[in-house]
Every structure is written in C-alpha cells, then in structure tokens.
N, C-alpha and C positions, 0 to 999 in steps of 0.2 A: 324372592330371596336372591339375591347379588353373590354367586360363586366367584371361588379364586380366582379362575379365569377370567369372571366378568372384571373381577375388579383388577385385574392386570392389565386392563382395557385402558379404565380412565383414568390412569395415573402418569403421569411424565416420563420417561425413561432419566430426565435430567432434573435436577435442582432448579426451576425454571428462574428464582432468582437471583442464582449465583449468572447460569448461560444466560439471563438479561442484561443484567450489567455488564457485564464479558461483551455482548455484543452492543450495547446501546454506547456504551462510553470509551471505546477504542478510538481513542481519536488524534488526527494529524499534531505528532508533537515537535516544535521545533525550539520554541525558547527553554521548554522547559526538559531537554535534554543534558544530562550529567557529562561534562565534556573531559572529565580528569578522574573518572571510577571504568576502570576497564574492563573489558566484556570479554569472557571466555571463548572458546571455540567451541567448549564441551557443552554450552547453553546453546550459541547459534544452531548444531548442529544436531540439538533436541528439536529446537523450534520448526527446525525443515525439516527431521522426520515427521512433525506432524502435517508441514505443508503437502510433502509430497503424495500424503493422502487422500488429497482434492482431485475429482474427478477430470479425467483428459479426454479430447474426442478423438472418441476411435481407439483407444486404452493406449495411444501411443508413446506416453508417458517422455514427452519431449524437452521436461523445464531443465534448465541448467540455471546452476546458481554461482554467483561469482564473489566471495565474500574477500573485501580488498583492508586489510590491515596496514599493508606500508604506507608511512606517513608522505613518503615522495607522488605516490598514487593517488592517496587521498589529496593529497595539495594539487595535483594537476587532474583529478577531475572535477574538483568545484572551482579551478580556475576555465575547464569550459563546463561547468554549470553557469559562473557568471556571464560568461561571453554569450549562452546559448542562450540568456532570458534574462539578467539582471534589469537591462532598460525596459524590455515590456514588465517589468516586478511595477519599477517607481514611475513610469507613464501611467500603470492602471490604479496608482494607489493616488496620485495623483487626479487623476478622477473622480476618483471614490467618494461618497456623497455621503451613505448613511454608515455610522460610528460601527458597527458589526465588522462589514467591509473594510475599512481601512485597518484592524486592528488586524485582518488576515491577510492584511498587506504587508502590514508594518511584519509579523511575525515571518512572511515569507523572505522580506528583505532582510530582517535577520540571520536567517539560516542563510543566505549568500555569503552572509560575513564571516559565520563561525563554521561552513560545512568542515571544510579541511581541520578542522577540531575535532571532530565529532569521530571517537575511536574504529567503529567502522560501516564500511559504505556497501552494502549488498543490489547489485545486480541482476537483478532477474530476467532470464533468458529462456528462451523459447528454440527450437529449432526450425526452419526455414523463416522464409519472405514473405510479408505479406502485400507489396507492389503489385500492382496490374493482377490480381486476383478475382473471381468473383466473390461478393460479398460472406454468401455463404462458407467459400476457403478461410478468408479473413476474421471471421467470427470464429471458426475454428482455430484458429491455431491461438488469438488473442485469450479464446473461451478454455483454453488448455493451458492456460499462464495464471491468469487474472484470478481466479479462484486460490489456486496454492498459495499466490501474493497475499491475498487477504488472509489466509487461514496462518500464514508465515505473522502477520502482522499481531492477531488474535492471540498467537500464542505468545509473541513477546510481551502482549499486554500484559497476560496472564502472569507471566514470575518478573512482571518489574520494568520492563523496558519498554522503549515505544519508537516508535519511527514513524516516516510521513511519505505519502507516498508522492512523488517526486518525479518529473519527467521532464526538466528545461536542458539537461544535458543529451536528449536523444534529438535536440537541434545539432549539436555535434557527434552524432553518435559514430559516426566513422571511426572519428580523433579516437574517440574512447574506446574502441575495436581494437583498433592498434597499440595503444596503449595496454590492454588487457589480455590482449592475445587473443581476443576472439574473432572468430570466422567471420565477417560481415556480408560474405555472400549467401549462407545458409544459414545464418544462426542471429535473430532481433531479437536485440532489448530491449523490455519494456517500460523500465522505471529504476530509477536510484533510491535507495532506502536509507537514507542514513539512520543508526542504528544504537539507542545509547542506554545504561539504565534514566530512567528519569524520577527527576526530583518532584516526592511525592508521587503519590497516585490516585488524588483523591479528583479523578478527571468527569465531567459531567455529561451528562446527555446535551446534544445539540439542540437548535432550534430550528422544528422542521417547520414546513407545513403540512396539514393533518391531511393525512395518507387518504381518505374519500376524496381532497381534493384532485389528484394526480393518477388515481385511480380508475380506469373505464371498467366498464361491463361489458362485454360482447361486442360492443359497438364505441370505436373513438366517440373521446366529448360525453357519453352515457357512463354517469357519477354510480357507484352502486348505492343504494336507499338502506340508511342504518337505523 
C-alpha cells in the first residue's frame, strides 16, 4: 500500500507541463518584438526579483542590473552594437548556406536596425574582471551572472515579453561604461537584452539535436545506451 508520504514522493512539485513549455519555447526574440506597447518598471522589476534568486558562487550575490529607458541611451548603444558587430552579422549571413541559418541571420540583422526601438535595453552586470584570471575565477564570476540572466529571461517569457540575449556591444564595452556610468575597472558586462512585450506568444520548441547525441558517460565520446 502506497502512504501519503510515498506518494508525496512521486509527484512533481511543478505543473511539469506548464514548466516544459516555459522552458522549452523561451526563445531569442528579435523581429517579433512590440516596438510601440510600453514596458513598466513595476514588471521589470518583478522579473529580477525573480532573477536575483539564481544561485551565485560563494553567495556573493554580485549581479548588477542596468535597466536603460532613455531614448538618447538607447540610440547610442545600438549605434555601438552596430559598430561592434553589424559587418560580422551580414559577412556570416552571407555565407550561410542552409535556410535555418540565414533566417537567424536575417533576424539578427534586423534587430541592428530597429534595437534603438526597442523600449528598453537591460544590462546585466557582474562585479569584477575576468582578464588574466584562472579559468576556475572566470567561471566563477560568469557562473554568478549567467544563471540570473536566463532566469530574468524565463520570467519575462512568462507574463508576455521576450528578449534576446545579445553581446555584439561588449566589443565596445568601454564606450558603453562610460556612457552608463558603470565602473569598467571592477564591474563586466555580460550581455544587452533588449526587452519588449512581444507580438503573440505562440513561440515553439527549437530544433535540436537529440541530447544522446551530445551527451557522454563517464568518459568523452561514450554515448549513454537508451
């Protein structure tokens, strides 16, 4: 006979189908961003309380977040997002060979056109360097950002909005330092978010390849047997 306890056991704590789609179909939005419906503060700053609940190394709880509304700020940080990566966008679309790729070219070159549109731009930040570090330092302070990021990203999905996660402006990241008042001796940013409600939400599961492939066992190269 199966007691409460047992059966407290095998049950989800979560809706497994609601937190599937939640996390299966969060994905990079860039065209289909609402560029004229405007975003609260009172929402933003839901969505990072729920970020800042991602785990940091060593509890040191370092993210800083930079949320940029003025439209003068926003026009001059996707004018160095362009500068930082526009020509490597259409060089590699430019290559692009199979219809998948190019169409995540094409959407990336669009978001160079309309970023300064796009009502607001979030900055996620970390505290120190990660220059001339051991590996081990590096992974730490990136493994203390990059989590909140995604979990920032999940929750926007959740009530409507979407973002992409973005980093052709940390080729100028200095410019955008100074621009923003941040510390660029102690304090890296890891990625620009632009940030919009977006149109529709009915977004899908990606095409991966199936996770046995990329998957080892104990040992690189050994597939686990399903």
């Amino acid at each position: 006979m199966t007691t409460t306890s047992d059966a407290s056991h095998t049950q989800p704590p979560f809706d497994l189908s609601v937190t599937d789609k939640l996390l299966s179909t969060t994905r990079s939005v860039r065209k289909r961003l609402d560029l004229d419906r405007p975003v609260t503060m009172e929402v933003l700053l839901d969505c990072l309380r729920l970020a800042v609940q991602a785990p940091t190394g060593s509890n040191t709880q370092g993210w800083r977040w930079v949320v940029v509304t003025d439209p003068d700020k926003r026009r001059e940080l996707a004018r160095l997002y362009r500068e930082g990566g526009e020509g490597y966008l259409r060089a590699s679309a430019n290559q692009a060979m199979d219809p998948q790729t190019q169409r995540v070219y094409a959407s990336a070159i669009h978001l160079t056109e309309t970023l300064e549109r796009v009502p607001v731009h979030v900055v996620p930040c970390i505290e120190g360097r990660a220059e001339s570090t051991l590996n081990a330092m590096s992974a730490s302070i990136y493994g203390s950002i990059l989590p909140a990021v995604w979990s920032f990203m999940l929750a926007l999905r959740s009530r409507g909005l979407g973002s992409a996660w973005t980093t052709l402006h940390l080729v100028k990241e200095r410019e955008a330092a100074e621009l923003l008042g941040i510390p660029f001796e102690s304090v890296t940013q890891v990625a620009l978010l632009p940030v919009a409600y977006t149109v529709g939400t009915d977004f899908k599961a990606a095409s991966r390849p199936p996770v046995e492939t990329v998957t080892y066992l104990d040992t690189w190269g050994a597939h686990p047997e399903v």
